[in-house]
Residue frames relative to the residue before (quaternion, step in Angstrom):
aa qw qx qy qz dx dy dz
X 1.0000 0.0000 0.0000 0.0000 0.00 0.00 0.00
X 0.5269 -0.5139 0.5894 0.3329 3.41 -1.42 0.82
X 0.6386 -0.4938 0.4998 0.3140 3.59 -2.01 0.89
X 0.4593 0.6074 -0.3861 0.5206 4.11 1.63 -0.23
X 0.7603 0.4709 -0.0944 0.4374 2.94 0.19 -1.68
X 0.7261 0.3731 -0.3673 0.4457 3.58 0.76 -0.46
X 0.5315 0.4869 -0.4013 0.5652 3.64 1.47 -0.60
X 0.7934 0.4237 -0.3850 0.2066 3.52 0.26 -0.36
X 0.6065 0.6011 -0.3018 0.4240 3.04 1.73 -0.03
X 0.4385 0.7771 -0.2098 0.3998 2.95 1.52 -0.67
X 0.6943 0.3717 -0.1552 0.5964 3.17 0.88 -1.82
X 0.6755 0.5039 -0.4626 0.2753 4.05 0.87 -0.25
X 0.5109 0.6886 -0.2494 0.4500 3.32 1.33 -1.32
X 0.5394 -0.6327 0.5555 -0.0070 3.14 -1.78 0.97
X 0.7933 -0.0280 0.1816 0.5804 3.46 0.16 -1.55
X 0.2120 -0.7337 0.6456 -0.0048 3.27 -1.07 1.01
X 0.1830 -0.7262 0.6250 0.2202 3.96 -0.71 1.43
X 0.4954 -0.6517 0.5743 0.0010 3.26 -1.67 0.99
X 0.0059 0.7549 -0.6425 -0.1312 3.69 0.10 0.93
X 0.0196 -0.6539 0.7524 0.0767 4.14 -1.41 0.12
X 0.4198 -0.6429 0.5389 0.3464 3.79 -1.42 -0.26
X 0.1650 -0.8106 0.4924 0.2707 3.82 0.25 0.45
X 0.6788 -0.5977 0.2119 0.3703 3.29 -1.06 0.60
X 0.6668 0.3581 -0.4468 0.4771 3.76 0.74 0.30
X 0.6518 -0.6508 0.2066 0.3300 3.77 1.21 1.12
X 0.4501 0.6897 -0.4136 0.3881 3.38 1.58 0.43
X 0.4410 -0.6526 0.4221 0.4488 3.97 -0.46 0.26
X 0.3695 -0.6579 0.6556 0.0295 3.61 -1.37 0.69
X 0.5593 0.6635 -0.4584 0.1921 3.54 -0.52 1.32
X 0.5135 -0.6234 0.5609 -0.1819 1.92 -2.00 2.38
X 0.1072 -0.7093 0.6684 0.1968 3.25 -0.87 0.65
X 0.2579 -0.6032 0.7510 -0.0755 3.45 -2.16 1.00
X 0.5593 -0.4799 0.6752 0.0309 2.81 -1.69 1.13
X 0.0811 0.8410 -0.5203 0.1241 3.79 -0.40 1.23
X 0.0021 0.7332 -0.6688 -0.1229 3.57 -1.07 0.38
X 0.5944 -0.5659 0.5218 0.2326 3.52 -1.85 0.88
X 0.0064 0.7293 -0.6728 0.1241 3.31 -1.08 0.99
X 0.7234 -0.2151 0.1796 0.6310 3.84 -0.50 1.40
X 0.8220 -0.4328 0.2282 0.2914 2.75 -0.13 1.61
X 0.7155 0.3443 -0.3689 0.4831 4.04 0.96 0.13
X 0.4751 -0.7005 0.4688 0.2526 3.03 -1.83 0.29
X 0.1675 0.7959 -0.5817 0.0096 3.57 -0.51 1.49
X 0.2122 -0.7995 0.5617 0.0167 3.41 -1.42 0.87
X 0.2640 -0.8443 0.4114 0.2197 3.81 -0.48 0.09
X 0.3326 -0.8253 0.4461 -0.0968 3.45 -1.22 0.60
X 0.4242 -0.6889 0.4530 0.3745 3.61 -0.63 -0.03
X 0.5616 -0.6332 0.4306 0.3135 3.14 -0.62 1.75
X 0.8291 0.2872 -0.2135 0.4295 4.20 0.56 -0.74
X 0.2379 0.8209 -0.4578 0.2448 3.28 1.11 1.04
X 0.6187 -0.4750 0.3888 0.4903 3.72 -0.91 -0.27
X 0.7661 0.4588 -0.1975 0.4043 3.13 0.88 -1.67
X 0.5413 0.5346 -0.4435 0.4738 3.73 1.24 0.03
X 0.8026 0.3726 -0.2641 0.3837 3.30 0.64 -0.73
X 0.4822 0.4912 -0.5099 0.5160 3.39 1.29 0.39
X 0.7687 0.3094 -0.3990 0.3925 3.42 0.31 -0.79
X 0.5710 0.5163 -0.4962 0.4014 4.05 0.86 0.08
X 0.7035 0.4483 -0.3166 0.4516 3.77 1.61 0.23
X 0.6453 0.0926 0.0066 0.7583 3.35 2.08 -0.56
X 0.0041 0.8647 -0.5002 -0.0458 3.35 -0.35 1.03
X 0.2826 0.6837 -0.5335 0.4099 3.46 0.74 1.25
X 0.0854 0.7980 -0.5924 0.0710 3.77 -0.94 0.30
X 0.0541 -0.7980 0.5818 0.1477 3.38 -0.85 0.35
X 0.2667 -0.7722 0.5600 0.1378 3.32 -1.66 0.65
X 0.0808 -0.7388 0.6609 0.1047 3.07 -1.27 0.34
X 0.0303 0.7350 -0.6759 -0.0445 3.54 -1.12 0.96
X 0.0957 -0.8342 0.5402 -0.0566 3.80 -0.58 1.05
X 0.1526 -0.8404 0.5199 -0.0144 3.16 -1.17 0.22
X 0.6109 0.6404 -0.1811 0.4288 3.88 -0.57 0.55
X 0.1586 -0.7925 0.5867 0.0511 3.84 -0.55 0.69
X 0.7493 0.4038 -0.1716 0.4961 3.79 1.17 -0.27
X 0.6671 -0.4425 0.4600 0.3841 3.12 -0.74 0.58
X 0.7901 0.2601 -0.0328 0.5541 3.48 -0.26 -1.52
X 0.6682 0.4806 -0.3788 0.4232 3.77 1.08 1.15
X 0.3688 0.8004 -0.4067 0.2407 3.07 1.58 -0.63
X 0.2483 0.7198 -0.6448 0.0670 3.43 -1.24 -0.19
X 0.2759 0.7788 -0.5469 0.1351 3.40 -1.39 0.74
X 0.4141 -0.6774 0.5911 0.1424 3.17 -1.52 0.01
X 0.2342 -0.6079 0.7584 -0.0200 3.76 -1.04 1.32
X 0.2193 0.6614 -0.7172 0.0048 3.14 -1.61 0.50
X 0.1964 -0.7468 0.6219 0.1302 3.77 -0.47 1.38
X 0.0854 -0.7602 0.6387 -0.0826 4.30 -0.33 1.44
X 0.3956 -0.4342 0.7942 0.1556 2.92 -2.19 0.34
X 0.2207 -0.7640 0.5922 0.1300 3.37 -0.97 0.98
X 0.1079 -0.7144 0.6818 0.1146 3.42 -1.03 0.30
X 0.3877 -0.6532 0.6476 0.0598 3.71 -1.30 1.11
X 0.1104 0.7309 -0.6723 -0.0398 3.07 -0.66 0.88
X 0.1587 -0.7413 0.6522 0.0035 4.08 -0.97 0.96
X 0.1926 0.7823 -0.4472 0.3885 3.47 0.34 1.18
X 0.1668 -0.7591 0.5172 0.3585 3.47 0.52 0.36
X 0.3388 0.8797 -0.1700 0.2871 3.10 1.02 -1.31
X 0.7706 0.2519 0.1362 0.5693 3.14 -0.16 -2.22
X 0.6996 0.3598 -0.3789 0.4874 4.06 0.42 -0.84
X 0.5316 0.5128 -0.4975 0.4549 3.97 0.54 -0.70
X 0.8539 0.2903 -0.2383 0.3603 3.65 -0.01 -1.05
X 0.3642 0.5317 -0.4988 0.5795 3.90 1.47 0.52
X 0.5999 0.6117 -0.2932 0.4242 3.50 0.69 -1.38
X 0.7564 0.2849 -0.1392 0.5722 3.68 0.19 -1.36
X 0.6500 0.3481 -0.4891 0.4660 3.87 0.38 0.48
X 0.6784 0.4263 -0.4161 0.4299 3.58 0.95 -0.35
X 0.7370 0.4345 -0.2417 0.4578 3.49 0.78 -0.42
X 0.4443 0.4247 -0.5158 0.5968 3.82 1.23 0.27
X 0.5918 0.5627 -0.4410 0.3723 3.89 0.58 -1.04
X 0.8070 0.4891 -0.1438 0.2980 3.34 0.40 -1.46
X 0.8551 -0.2235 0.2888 0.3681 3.44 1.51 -0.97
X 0.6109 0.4292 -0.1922 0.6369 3.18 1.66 -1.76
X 0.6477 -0.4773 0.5866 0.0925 2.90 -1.74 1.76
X 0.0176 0.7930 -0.6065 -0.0543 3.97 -0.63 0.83
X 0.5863 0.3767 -0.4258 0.5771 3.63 0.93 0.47
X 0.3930 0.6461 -0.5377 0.3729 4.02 0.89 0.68
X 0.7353 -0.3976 0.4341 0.3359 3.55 -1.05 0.85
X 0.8163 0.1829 0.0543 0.5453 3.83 -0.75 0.12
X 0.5842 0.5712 -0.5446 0.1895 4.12 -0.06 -0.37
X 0.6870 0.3040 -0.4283 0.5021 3.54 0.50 -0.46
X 0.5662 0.4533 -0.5531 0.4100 3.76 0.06 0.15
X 0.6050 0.4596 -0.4111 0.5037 3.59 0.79 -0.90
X 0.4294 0.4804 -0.4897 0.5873 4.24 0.55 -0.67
X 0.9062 0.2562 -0.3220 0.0975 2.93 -1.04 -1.28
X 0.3383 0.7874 -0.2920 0.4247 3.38 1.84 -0.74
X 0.7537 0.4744 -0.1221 0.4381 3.24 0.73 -1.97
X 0.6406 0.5900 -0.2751 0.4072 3.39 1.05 -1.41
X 0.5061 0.6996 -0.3263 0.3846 3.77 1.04 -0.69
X 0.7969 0.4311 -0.0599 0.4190 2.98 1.35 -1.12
X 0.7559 0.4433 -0.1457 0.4592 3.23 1.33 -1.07
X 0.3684 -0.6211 0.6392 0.2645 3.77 -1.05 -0.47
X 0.2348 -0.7496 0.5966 0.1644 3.32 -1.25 0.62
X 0.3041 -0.8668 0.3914 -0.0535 3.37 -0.86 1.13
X 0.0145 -0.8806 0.4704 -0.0548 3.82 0.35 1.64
X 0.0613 0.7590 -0.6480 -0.0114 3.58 -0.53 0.89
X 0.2664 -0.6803 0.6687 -0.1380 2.56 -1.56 2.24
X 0.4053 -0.8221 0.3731 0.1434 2.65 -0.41 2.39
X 0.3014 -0.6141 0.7176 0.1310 3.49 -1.25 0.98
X 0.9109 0.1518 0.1965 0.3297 3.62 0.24 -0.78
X 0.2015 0.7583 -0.6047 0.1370 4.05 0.36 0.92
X 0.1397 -0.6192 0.7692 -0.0737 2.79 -1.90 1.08
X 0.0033 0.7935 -0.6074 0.0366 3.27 -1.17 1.06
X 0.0476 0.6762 -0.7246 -0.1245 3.76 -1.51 0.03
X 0.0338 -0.7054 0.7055 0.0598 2.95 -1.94 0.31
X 0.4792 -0.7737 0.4049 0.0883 3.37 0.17 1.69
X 0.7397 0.5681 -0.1636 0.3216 3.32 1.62 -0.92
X 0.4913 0.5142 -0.3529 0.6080 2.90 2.05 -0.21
X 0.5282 0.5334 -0.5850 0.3069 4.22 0.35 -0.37
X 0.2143 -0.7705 0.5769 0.1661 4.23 0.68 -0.22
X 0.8154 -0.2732 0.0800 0.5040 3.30 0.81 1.56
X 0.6713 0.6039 -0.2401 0.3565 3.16 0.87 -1.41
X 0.0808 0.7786 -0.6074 -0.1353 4.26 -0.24 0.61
């Protein structure tokens, strides 16, 4: 995929699966609910998850966001990142309120950034700074495998 084409898929997709290394060195993966920022993909979490604390022991992760039910539909996106934590209440509330305006939640409701920020107390925001992207699109092979 073109650097277009990969932003544009990006911005279609939904759920993005989260590889990490858990702590007996097997892979951990979690899917998350993500929104683009300058061109990267950051999403947010509970600060006492698994997948934080792998990446506060290995902060590498990989993603995969895919797409398709056929063969000759596939398509997707790999991205091997460096993660960066960011514990800011601050900075996670407003990841928070872009992933949840993305998803659905009403940000001109009564109360939503208090509800964010409530939440944000709790969680960690999460930037991966692509090291690495890989991509296919099955749709471009015109039959041909």
């Amino acid at each position: 995929m073109s650097s277009q084409e990969v932003e544009d898929f990006l911005d279609q997709q939904r759920v993005v699966t989260c590889a990490t290394t858990g702590p007996r060195g097997w892979p951990h993966v979690m899917p998350l609910w993500y929104v683009i920022r300058d061109g990267e993909v950051w999403a947010w979490t509970y600060a006492r998850s698994q997948k934080v604390r792998n990446l506060e022991r290995d902060p590498r992760a990989t993603l995969q966001i895919e797409d398709g039910e056929r063969y000759e539909e596939l398509r997707g996106v790999m991205i091997e990142a460096n993660v960066v934590l960011h514990r800011d209440i601050e900075l996670v509330a407003g990841v928070g309120a872009e992933i949840l305006s993305r998803y659905g939640g009403d940000s001109a409701e009564p109360g939503f950034m208090e509800a964010i920020r409530a939440q944000a107390a709790k969680r960690v925001a999460l930037r991966f700074v692509p090291a690495r992207i890989a991509t296919w699109d099955h749709r471009k092979l015109a039959g041909v495998y």
